[in-house]
C-alpha positions as CSV (number, residue, x, y, z in Angstrom):
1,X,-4.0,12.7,15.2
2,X,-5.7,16.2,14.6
3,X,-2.6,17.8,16.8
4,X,0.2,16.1,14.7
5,X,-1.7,17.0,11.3
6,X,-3.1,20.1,12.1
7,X,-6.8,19.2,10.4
8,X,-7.9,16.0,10.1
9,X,-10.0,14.8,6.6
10,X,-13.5,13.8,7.8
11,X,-13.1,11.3,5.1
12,X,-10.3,9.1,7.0
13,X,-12.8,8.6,10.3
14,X,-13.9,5.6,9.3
15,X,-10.0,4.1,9.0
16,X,-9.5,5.9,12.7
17,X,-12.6,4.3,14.5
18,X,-13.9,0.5,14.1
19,X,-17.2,1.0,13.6
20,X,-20.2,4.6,12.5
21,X,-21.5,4.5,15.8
22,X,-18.8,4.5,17.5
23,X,-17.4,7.2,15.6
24,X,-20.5,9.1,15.8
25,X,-20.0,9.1,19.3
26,X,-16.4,9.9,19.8
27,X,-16.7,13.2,17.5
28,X,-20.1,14.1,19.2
29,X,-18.5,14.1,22.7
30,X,-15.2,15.5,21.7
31,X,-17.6,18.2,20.1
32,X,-19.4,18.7,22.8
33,X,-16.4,19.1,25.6
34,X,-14.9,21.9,22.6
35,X,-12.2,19.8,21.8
36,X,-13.0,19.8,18.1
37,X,-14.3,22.1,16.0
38,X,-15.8,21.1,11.9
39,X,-14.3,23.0,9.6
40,X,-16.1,23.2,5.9
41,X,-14.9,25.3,3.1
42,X,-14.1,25.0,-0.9
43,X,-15.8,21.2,-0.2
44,X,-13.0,20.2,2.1
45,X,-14.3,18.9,5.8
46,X,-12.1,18.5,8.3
47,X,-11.6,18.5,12.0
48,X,-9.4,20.9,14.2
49,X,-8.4,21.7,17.4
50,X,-9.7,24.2,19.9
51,X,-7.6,26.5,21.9
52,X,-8.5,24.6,24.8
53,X,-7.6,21.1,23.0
54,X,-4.2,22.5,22.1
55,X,-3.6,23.4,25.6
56,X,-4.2,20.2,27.0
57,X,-2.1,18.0,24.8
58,X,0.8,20.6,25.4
59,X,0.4,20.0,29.3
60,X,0.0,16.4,28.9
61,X,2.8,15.6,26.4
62,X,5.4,18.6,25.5
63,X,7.6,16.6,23.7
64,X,5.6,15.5,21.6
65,X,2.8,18.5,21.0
66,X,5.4,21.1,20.8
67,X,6.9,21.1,17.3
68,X,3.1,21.0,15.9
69,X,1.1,23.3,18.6
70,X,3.5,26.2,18.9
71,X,4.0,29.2,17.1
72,X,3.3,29.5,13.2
73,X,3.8,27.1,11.9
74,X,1.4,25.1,9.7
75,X,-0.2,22.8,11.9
76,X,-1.0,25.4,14.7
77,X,-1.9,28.3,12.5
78,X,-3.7,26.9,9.9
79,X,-3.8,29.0,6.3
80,X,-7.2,29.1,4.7
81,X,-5.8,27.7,1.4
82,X,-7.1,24.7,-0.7
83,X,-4.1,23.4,-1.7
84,X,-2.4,24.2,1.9
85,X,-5.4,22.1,3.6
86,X,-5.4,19.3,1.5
87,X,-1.4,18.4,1.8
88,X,-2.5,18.4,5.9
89,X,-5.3,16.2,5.2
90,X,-2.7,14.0,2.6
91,X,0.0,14.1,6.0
92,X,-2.8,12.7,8.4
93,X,-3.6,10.1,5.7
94,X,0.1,8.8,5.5
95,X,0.2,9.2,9.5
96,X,-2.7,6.9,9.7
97,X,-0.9,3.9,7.2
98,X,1.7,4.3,9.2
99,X,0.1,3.8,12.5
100,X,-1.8,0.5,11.3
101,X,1.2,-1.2,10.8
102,X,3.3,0.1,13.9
103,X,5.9,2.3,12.2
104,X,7.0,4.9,14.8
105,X,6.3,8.5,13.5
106,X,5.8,10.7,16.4
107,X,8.9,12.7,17.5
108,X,8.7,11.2,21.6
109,X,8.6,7.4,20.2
110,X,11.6,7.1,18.0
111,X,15.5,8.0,18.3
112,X,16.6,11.2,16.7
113,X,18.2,11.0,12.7
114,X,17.9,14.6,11.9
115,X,19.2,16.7,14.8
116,X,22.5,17.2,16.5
117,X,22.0,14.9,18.9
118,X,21.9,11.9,17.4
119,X,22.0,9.1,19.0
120,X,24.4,5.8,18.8
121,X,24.3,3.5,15.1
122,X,23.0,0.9,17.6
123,X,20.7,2.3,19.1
124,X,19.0,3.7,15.9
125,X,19.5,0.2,13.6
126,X,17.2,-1.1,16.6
127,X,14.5,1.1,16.3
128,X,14.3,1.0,12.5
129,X,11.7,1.0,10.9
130,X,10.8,4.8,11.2
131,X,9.4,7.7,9.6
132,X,10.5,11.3,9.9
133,X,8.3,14.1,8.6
134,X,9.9,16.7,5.8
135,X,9.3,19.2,8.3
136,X,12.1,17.2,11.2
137,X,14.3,17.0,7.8
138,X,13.8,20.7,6.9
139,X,14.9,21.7,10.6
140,X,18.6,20.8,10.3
141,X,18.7,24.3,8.8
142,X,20.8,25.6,5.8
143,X,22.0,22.2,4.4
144,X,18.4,21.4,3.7
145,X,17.9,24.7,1.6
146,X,18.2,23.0,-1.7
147,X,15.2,20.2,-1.3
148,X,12.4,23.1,0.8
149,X,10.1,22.7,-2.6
150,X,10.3,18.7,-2.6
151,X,7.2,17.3,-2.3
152,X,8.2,14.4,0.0
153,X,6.1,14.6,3.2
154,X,8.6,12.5,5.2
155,X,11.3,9.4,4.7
156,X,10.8,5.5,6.2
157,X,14.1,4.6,7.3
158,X,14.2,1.0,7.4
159,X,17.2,-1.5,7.5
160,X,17.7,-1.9,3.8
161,X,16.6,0.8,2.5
162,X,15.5,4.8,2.7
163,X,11.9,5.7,1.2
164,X,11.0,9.1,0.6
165,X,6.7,9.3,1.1
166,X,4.7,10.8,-1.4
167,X,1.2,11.3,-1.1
168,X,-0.5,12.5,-4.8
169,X,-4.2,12.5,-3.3
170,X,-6.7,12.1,-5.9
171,X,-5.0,13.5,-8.7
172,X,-1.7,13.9,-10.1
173,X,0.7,15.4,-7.6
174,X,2.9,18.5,-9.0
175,X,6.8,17.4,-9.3
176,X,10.1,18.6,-9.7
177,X,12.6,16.3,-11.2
178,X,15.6,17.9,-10.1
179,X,14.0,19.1,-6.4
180,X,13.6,15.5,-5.9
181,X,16.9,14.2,-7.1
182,X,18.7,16.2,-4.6
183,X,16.8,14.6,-2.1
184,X,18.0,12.0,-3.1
185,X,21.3,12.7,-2.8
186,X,21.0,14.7,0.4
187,X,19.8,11.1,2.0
188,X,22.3,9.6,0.8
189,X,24.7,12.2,2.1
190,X,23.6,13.1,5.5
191,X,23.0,9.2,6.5
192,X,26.0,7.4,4.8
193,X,27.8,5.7,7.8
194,X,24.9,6.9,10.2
195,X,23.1,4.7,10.7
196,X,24.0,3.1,7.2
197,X,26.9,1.4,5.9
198,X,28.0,3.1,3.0
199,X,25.6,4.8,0.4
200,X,22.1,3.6,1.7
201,X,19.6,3.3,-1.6
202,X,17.0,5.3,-1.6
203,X,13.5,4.4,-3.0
204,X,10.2,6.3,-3.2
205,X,6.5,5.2,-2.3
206,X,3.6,7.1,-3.4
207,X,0.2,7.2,-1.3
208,X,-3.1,7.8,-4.0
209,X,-6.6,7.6,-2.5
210,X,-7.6,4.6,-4.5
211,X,-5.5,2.3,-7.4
212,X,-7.2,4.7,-10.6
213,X,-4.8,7.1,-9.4
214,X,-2.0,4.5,-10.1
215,X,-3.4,4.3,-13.7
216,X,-2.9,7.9,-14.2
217,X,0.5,8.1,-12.6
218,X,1.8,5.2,-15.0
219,X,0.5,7.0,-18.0
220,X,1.4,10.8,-17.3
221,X,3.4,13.1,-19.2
222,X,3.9,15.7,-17.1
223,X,1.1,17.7,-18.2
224,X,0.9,20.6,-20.8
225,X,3.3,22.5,-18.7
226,X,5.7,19.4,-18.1
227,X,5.2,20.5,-14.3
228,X,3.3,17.2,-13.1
229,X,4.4,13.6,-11.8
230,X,6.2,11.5,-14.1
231,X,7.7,8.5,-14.1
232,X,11.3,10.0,-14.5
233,X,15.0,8.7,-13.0
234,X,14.7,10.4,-9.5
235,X,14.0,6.9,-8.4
236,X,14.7,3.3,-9.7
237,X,11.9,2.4,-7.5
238,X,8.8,3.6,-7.1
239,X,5.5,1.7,-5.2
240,X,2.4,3.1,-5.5
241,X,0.0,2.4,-2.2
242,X,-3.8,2.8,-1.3
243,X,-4.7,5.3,1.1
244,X,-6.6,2.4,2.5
245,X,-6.4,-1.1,4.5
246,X,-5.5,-2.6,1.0
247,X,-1.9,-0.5,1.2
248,X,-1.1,-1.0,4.6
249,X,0.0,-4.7,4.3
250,X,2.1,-3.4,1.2
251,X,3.6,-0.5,3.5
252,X,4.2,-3.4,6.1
253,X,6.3,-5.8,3.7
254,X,8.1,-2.6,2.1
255,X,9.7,-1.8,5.7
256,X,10.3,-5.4,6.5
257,X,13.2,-6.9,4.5
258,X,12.7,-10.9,6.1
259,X,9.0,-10.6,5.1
260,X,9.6,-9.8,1.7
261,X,12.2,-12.4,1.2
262,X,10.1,-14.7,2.5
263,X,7.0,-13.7,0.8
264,X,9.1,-13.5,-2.6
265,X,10.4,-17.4,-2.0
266,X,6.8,-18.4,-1.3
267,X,5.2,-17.3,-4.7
268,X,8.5,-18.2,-7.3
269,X,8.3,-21.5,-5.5
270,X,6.9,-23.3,-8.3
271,X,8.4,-21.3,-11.0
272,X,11.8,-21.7,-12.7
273,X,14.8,-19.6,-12.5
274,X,15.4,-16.4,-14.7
275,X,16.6,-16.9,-18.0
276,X,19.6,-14.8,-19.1
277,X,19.0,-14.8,-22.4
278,X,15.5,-12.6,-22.4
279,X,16.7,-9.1,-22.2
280,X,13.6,-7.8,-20.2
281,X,12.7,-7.3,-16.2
282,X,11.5,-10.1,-14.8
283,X,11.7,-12.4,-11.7
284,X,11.1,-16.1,-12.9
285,X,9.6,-18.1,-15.7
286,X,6.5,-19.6,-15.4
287,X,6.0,-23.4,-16.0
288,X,4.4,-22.9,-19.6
289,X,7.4,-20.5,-20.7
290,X,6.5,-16.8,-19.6
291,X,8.4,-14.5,-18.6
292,X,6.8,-13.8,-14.3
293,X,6.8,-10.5,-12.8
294,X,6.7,-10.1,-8.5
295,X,3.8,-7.3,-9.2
296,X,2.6,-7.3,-5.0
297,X,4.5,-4.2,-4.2
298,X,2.9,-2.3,-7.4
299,X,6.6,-0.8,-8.1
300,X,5.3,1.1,-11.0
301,X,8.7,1.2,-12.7
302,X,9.3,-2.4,-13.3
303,X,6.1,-3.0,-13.9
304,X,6.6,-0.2,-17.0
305,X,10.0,-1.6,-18.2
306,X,8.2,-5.8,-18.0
307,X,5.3,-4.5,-19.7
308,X,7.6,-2.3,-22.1
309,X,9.6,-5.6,-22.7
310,X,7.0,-7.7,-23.4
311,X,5.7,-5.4,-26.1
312,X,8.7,-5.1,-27.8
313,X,10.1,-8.6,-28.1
314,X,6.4,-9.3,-28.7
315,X,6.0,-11.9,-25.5
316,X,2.9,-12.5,-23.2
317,X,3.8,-12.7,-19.4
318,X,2.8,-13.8,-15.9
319,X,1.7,-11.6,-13.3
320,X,1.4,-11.9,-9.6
321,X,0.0,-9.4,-7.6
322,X,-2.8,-8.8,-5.1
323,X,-6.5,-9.2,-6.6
324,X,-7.3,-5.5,-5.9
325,X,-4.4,-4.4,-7.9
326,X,-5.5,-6.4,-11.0
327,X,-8.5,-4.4,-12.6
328,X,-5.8,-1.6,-13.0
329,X,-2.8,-3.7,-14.2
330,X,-5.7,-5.2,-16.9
331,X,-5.9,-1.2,-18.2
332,X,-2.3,-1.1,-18.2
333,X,-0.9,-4.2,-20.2
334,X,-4.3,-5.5,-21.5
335,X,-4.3,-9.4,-22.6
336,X,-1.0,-10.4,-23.2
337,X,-0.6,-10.9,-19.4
338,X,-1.8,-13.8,-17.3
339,X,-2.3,-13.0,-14.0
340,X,-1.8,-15.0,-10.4
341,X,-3.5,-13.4,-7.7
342,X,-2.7,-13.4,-4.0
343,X,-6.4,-12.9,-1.7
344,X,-5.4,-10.1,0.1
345,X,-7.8,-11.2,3.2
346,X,-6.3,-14.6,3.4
347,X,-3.0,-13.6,3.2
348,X,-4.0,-10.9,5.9
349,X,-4.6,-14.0,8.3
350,X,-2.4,-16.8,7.7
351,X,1.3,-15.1,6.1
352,X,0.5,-11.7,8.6
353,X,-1.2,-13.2,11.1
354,X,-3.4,-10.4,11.8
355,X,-7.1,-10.8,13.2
C-alpha cells in the first residue's frame, strides 16, 4: 500500500490492520528490517519506503511496482510539499475503500482500458468493476492534455455506469468547473463502444474524512475566489462517501447495479408510487402523504433539488438513509423532514452478508 501510494497516512493504520497491537507490531518489525521509514513534517505523518523496500517489491512483482517505483515520478521521488503529500495520503485513502470491498485497482489484477492494447469488450465487461488511477488515464499522452489539472484521482468503471473519484480530505477540495467537464466528456469519448454501448453516463463520488465535510460541500459557494468545490453541472450525480467503514458499503452498492435495485425495492416496498403531479425529486410517497427520498447513497444533488423542492412548494418529506448520515442531513433540511433509518451494522450482516 505504501509502494502504490508513495506515503502512507499514519492515520489510516488502524483501517489497514485489525487490531493496535497488531499494528504495533507489523510497523515495529517492518521498521526494524528498514523497510519503512516515519516521515513527520508540517504535522503530516506518514510512512515510506526504503531504498531497499523499493528494491524488493520491484524483484518480486515488476508489473505491478514499476509504474510507481521507477523514475520521477510522484510516488518514487516524493516532493517535500504539503499539498503534494496530502493528495498521496487522499490516493492511499481511496486505495484502501477500494480494497475493502474487492474493486481491482492495481495495474497486474485488472484488464487494460487506457492503453493501446486493450483488450476484447468481453473480456473487460467481465472484470468490471474497476478503478484506474488519473495517472493510467494521463498516460495515453496528448489526448489527455486538456483534463492534466482535473482533480479526479482515478475512474470506477462499472457496468452501468463511469464514476470519476474525488477525494476533498478534510476541507473543501479546489475545483475547476470546466477542467472537470471535459472529463467528462473525454470518458465519454474514449469509452463509447469500448467497453460501453453507446455514451456511457458518467457520475462522480467524492471521498471526505468524515460526513461534516459533506455539510460543507452542500453549502459552498466556491469561496471568495469562486476557485473551491461547488455543487455545479459537471455532474448530475454526485455521492459523497466516508473515508471510513461507514462508506465502504455505499462504495460497494454504487459499483453493483443488482444490489442497488434490490436494495431500492426493499425500502419503497411499503410506500406508494410517485405522483406526477408534485413537480419535485423524489422516489415514492410515504403512507401519510410525503413526498420519500432514497437518501442511502448521500447523492448530494438530489438531496439539494428534494430539499430545494420541499421548501418552495412549502411540503415536509420522508427521508431514508443510513443512521450515520442523519445528524448531517438534520443540519441540512432541519424539521420538515422525517427520517427512516437503515442500521448500517445490521444491514452489514444480513442484506451484505459480511462477518
Amino acid at each position: 500500500m505504501i509502494g502504490i501510494s508513495g506515503e502512507f497516512p499514519a492515520s489510516q493504520l488502524s483501517r489497514l490492520f485489525d487490531t493496535p497491537a497488531y499494528t504495533e507490531k507489523m510497523i515495529t518489525d517492518l521498521k526494524a528490517n528498514h523497510l519503512i521509514r516515519c516521515h513527520y513534517k508540517d504535522g503530516l505523518r506518514g510512512y515510506r519506503l526504503t531504498k531497499r523496500a523499493k528494491e524488493i517489491l520491484l524483484s518480486y512483482n515488476p508489473s505491478r511496482f514499476r509504474c510507481y517505483l521507477d523514475g520521477n515520478v510522484e510516488t518514487n521521488s516524493i516532493r517535500s510539499e504539503p499539498q503534494r503529500r496530502i493528495r498521496l495520503h487522499q490516493k492511499a485513502q481511496t486505495y484502501l475503500s477500494l480494497s475493502h470491498v474487492a474493486i481491482p485497482f492495481l495495474p497486474d489484477e485488472k484488464p487494460p482500458v487506457f492503453h493501446e492494447d486493450r483488450q476484447s469488450v468481453d473480456i473487460i465487461l467481465s472484470s468490471l468493476p474497476c478503478f484506474y488511477s488519473s495517472r493510467e488515464i494521463k498516460e495515453l499522452g496528448d489526448v489527455t492534455t486538456k483534463i492534466r489539472n482535473s482533480r479526479s484521482v482515478g475512474s470506477l468503471l462499472a457496468r452501468h455506469c463511469v464514476y470519476c473519484i474525488y477525494n476533498t480530505g478534510s476541507t473543501v477540495m479546489k475545483w475547476e468547473y470546466r477542467t472537470e467537464v471535459r472529463l467528462t466528456a473525454f470518458l465519454q469519448h474514449y469509452l463509447k463502444g469500448y467497453p460501453y454501448t453507446g455514451h456511457p453516463p458518467i457520475r462522480a463520488i467524492m471521498f471526505g474524512d468524515t460526513m461534516d465535510v459533506a455539510l460543507q460541500l452542500m453549502t459552498s459557494t466556491g469561496g471568495p475566489r469562486r476557485d473551491l468545490f461547488m455543487l455545479d453541472k459537471a455532474f448530475d450525480f454526485f455521492h459523497f462517501l466516508p473515508n471510513s467503514d461507514e462508506g465502504e458499503p455505499i462504495l460497494k452498492l454504487l459499483a453493483n447495479p443488482e444490489l442497488l435495485t434490490k436494495l431500492n425495492q426493499l425500502l419503497l416496498s411499503d410506500q406508494e408510487k410517485r405522483w406526477g403531479d408534485i413537480p419535485m425529486e423524489h422516489d415514492a410517497i410515504s403512507p401519510d402523504g410525503r413526498p420519500t427520498l432514497l437518501a442511502y447513497d448521500f447523492d448530494m444533488q438530489r438531496i439539494n433539488r428534494f430539499n430545494t423542492g420541499l421548501n418552495v412548494l412549502k411540503l415536509s418529506g420522508n427521508v431514508i438513509c443510513f443512521d450515520f448520515q442523519i445528524p448531517v442531513l438534520e443540519k441540512s433540511m432541519g424539521d420538515k423532514v422525517q427520517f427512516s433509518s437503515i442500521d448500517l451494522s445490521k444491514f452489514r450482516r444480513e442484506f451484505l452478508h459480511e462477518l
